[in-house]
Legacy VTK file of the C-alpha trace (Angstrom):
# vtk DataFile Version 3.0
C-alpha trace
ASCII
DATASET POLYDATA
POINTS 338 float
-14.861 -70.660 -4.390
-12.940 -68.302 -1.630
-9.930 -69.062 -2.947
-11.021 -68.067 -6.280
-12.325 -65.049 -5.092
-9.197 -64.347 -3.268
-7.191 -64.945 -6.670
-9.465 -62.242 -8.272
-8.928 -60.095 -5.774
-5.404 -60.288 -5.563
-5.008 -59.920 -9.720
-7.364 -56.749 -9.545
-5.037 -55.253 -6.932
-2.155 -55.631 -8.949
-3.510 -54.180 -12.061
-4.494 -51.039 -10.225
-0.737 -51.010 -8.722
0.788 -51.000 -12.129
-1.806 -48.426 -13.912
-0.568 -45.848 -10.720
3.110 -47.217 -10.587
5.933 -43.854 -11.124
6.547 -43.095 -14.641
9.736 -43.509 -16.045
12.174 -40.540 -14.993
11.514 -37.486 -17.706
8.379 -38.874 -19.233
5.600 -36.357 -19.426
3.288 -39.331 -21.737
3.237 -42.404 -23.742
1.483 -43.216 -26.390
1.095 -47.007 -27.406
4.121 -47.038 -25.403
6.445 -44.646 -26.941
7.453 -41.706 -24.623
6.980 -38.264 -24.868
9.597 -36.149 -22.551
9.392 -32.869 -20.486
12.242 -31.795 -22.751
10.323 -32.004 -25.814
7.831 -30.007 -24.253
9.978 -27.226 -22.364
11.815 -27.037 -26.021
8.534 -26.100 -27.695
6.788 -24.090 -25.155
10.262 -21.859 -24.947
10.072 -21.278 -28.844
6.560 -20.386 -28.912
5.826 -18.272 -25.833
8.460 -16.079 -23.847
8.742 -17.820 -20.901
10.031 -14.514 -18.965
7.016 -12.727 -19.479
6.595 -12.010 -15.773
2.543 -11.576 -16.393
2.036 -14.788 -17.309
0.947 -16.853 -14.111
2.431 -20.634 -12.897
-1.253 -22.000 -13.868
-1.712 -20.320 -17.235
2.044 -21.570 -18.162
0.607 -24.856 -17.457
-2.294 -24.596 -19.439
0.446 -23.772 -22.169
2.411 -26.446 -21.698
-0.322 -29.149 -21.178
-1.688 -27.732 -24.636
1.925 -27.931 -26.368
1.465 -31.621 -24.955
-1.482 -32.687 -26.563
0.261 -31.226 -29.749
2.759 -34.268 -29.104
0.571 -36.930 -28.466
-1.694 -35.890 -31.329
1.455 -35.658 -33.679
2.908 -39.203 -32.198
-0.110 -40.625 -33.241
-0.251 -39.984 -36.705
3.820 -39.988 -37.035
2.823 -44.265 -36.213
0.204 -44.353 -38.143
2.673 -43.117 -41.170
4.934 -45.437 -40.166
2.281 -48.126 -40.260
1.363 -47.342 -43.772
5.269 -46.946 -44.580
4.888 -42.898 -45.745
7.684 -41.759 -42.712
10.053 -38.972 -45.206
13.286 -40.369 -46.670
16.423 -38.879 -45.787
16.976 -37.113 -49.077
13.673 -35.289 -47.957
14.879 -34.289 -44.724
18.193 -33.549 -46.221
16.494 -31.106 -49.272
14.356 -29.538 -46.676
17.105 -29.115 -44.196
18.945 -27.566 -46.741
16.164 -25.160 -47.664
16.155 -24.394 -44.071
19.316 -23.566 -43.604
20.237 -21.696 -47.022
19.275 -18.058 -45.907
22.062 -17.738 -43.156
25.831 -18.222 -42.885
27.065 -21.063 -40.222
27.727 -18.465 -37.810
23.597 -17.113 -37.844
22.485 -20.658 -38.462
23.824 -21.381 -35.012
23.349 -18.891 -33.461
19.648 -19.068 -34.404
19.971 -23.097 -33.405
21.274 -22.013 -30.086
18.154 -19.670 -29.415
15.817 -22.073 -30.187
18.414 -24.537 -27.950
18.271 -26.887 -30.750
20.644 -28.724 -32.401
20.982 -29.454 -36.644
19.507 -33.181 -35.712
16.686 -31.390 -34.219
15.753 -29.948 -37.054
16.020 -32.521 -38.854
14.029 -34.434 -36.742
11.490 -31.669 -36.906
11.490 -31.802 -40.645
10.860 -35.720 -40.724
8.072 -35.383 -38.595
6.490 -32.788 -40.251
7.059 -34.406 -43.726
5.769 -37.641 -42.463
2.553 -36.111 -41.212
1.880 -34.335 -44.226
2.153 -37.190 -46.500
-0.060 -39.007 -44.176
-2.669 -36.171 -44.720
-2.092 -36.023 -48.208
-2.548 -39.671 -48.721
-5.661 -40.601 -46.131
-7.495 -37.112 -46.395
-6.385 -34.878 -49.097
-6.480 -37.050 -52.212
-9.832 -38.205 -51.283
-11.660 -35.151 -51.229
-13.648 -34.109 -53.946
-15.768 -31.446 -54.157
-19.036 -31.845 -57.257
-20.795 -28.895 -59.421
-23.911 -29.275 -57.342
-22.131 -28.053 -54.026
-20.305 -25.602 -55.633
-24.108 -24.386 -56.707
-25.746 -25.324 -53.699
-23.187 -23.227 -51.990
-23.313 -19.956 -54.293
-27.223 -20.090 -53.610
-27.160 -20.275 -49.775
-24.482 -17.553 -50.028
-25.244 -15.387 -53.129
-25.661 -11.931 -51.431
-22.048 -12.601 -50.185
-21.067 -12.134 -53.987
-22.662 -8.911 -54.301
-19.762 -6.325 -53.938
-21.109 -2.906 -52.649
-18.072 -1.512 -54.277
-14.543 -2.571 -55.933
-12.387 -4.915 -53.950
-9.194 -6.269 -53.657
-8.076 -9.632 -53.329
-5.253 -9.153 -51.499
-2.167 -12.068 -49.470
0.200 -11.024 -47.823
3.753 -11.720 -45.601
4.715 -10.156 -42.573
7.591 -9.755 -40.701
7.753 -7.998 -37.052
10.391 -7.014 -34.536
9.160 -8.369 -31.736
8.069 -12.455 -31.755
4.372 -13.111 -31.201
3.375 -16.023 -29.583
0.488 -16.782 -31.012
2.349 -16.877 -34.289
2.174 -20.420 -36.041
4.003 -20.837 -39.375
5.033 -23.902 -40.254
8.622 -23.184 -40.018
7.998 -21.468 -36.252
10.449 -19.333 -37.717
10.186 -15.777 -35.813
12.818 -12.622 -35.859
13.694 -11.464 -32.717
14.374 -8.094 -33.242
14.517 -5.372 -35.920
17.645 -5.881 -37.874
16.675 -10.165 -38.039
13.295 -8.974 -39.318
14.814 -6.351 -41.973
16.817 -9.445 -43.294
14.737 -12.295 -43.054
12.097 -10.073 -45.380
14.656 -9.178 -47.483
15.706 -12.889 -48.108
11.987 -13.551 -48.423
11.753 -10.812 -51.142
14.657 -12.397 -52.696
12.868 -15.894 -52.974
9.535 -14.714 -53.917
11.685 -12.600 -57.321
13.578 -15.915 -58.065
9.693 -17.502 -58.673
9.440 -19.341 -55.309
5.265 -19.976 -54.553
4.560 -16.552 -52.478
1.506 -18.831 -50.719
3.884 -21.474 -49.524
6.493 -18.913 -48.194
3.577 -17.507 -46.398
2.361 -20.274 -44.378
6.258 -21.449 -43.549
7.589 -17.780 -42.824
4.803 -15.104 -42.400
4.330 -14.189 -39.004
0.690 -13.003 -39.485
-1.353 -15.082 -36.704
-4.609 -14.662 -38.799
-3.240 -15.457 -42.305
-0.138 -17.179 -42.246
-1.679 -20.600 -42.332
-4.011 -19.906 -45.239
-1.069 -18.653 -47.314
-1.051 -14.968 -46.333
-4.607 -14.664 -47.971
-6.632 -11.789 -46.703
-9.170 -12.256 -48.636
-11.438 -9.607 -50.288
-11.215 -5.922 -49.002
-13.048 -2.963 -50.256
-11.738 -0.022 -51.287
-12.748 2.125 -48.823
-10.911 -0.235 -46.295
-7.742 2.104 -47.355
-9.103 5.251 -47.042
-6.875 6.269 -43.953
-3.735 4.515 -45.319
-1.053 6.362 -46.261
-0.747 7.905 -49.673
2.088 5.823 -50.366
0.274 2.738 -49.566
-2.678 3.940 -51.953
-0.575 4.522 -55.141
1.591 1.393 -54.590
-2.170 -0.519 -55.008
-3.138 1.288 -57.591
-0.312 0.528 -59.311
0.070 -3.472 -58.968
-1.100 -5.546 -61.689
-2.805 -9.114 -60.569
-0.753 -11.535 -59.429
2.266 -8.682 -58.966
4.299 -8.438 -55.885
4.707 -4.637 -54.344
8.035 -4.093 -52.584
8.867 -4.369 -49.028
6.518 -2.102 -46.717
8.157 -0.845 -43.403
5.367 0.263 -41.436
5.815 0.730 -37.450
7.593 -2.442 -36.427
6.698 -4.923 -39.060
7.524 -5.499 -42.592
5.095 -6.505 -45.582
4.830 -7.875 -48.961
1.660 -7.423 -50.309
0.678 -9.706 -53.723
-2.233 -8.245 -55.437
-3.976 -11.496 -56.024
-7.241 -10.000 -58.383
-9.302 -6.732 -58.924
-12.998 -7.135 -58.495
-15.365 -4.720 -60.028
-18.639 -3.775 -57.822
-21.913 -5.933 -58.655
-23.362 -8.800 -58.609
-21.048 -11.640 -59.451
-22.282 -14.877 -61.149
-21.581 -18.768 -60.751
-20.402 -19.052 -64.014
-17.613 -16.766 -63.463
-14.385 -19.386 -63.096
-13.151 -16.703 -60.211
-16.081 -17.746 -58.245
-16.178 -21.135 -58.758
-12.768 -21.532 -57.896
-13.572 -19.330 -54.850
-15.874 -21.595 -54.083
-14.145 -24.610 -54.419
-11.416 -23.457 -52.016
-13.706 -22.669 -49.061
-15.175 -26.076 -49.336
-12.221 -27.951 -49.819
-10.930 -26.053 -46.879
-14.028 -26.945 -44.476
-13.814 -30.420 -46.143
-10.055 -31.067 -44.759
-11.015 -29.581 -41.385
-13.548 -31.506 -40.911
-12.071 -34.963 -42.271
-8.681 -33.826 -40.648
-10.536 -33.874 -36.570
-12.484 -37.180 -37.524
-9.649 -38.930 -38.833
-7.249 -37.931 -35.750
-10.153 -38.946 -33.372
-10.626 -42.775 -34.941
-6.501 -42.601 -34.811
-6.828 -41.441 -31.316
-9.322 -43.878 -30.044
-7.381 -46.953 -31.648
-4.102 -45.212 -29.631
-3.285 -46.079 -25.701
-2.316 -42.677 -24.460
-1.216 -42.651 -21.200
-0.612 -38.649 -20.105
1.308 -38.508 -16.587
1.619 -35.006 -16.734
-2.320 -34.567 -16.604
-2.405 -36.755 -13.654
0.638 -35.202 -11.830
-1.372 -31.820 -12.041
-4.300 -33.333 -11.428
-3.084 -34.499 -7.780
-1.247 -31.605 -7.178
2.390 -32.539 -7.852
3.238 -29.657 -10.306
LINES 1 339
338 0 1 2 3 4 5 6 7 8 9 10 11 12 13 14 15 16 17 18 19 20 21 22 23 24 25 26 27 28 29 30 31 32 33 34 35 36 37 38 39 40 41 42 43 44 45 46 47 48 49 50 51 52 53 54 55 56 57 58 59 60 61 62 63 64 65 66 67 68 69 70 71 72 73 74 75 76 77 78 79 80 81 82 83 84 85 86 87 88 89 90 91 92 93 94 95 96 97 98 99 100 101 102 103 104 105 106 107 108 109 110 111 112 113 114 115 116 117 118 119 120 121 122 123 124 125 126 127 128 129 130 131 132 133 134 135 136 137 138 139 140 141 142 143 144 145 146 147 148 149 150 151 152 153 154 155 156 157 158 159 160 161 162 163 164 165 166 167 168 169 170 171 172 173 174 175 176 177 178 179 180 181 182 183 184 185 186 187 188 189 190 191 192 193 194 195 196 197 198 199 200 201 202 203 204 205 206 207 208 209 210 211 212 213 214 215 216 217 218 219 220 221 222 223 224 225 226 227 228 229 230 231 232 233 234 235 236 237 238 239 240 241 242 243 244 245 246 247 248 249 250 251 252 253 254 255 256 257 258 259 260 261 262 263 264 265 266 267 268 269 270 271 272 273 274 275 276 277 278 279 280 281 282 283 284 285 286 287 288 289 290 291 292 293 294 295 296 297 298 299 300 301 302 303 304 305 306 307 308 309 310 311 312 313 314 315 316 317 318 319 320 321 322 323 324 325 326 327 328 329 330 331 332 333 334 335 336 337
């Protein structure tokens, strides 16, 4: 019986050697066994916040980092999930979007644009498979199965029908901006931000350019728009009264008084930034009723939204709990060996 106590013993202390043994050199977390590097993360926290800013302090940096890692781990998880269910992007995918991605610059801007990001063209590409892979995933496992009926489209007008009573005429207004200076707390899909005022004078030009040739001004929104509050809901700003203008300038007045639904105004400079502003609908003041399509439609979209956020968290948490995710960066802060 001692002996077998001693054998149990002995087993238990090996099993808590290997959960605290080193890491592997360079790996910040695994997940089911596949690493995630410091590189990856240094790569993505130096595109998305300016690591010089001197007023940013060594714990909120890693806050930010720790945060860009459970990014990683969350997108590792689904990226084997789609491999699971055999929905990872083919390579004329990559290759199209790749080539989408690249067609706005000559070789020279395309690397030098590579080099400030300190990425290379596989990268991207890598980038773009990822991001393609997850968004079939979504599309298959959450999207497609969301339905929304008549009755909560009804249910929802009645809970919210003084919402629907405009005070006064409104505009339904998207929009896609451009700025000077990079925000970090931008997120487009593309992480695609000009650094300065003559890249932001041509990247809204080229954007102009698309939107003219009858590319989807939503889409070019959420991959390009560097509005932190609308870019991800396709440059929608949703519905703003009239009066909301009242100290614009008179320029800005007449050019909305004179688009027609669903028309594109021109590039707006205003101080450091860039706009295109697509008049989406003009709504009268009143009372406006469930049977009006607009509404419905209105409607539709906010619940489909909530719908996919909601289904989006629950389905990464079932992924996440089926997942071994083991994060060594957590536990190298959380002993003090930053």
């Amino acid at each position: 019986m001692n002996s077998r106590i001693a054998l149990l013993t002995a087993v238990s202390a090996l099993a808590l050697v290997s959960c605290k043994k080193s890491p592997p050199p360079n790996v910040a977390a695994t997940v089911n066994g596949s690493p995630i590097t410091y590189d990856q993360i240094e790569r993505i926290y130096r595109s998305q916040f300016d690591s010089a800013d001197r007023s940013t302090t060594d714990d909120q940096a890693t806050i930010l980092r720790m945060e860009t890692l459970r990014g990683l781990i969350e997108r590792q998880i689904l990226l084997q999930r789609a491999e699971r269910l055999g929905l990872l992007a083919t390579d004329a995918e990559v290759e199209a979007r790749y080539n989408e991605f690249r067609a706005p610059y000559t070789q020279e801007e395309l690397e030098r644009k590579l080099a400030e990001r300190k990425m290379t063209a596989n990268d991207v590409k890598t980038e773009i498979r990822n991001e393609l892979s997850v968004q079939k995933l979504i599309n298959k496992e959450i999207t497609s199965k969301i339905s929304i009926s008549d009755r909560e489209i009804a249910d929802f007008y009645n809970r919210n029908k003084a919402s629907f009573n405009r005070p006064e005429p409104t505009l339904h207004l998207a929009q896609i901006l451009v700025t000077s200076t990079p925000d970090p707390q931008v997120r487009n899909l593309k992480n695609d931000k000009a650094q300065n005022d003559a890249e932001a004078r041509k990247k809204i030009q080229l954007i102009e350019n698309r939107i003219r040739n009858g590319e989807d001004f939503g889409m070019i929104a959420e991959n390009y728009s560097e509005d932190p509050q609308s870019a991800a809901n396709g440059g929608d700003l949703g519905f703003l009264p009239l009066s909301a203008f009242e100290n614009s300038s008179p320029e800005i007045r007449k050019l909305l008084d004179s688009l027609q639904p669903g028309q594109v105004s021109p590039v707006i400079p205003t101080q450091g930034a860039y706009r295109l502003i697509k008049l989406i609908s003009r709504e009268p003041a009143g009372q406006r009723d469930l049977n009006d399509p607009r509404v419905q439609q209105e409607i539709r979209q906010t619940l489909l939204a909530q719908k996919d956020q909601l289904m989006r968290a629950v389905y990464y948490e079932v992924a996440r709990n089926e997942s071994v995710v083991v994060n060594y960066f957590a536990r190298k802060v959380l002993e003090g060996k930053q």
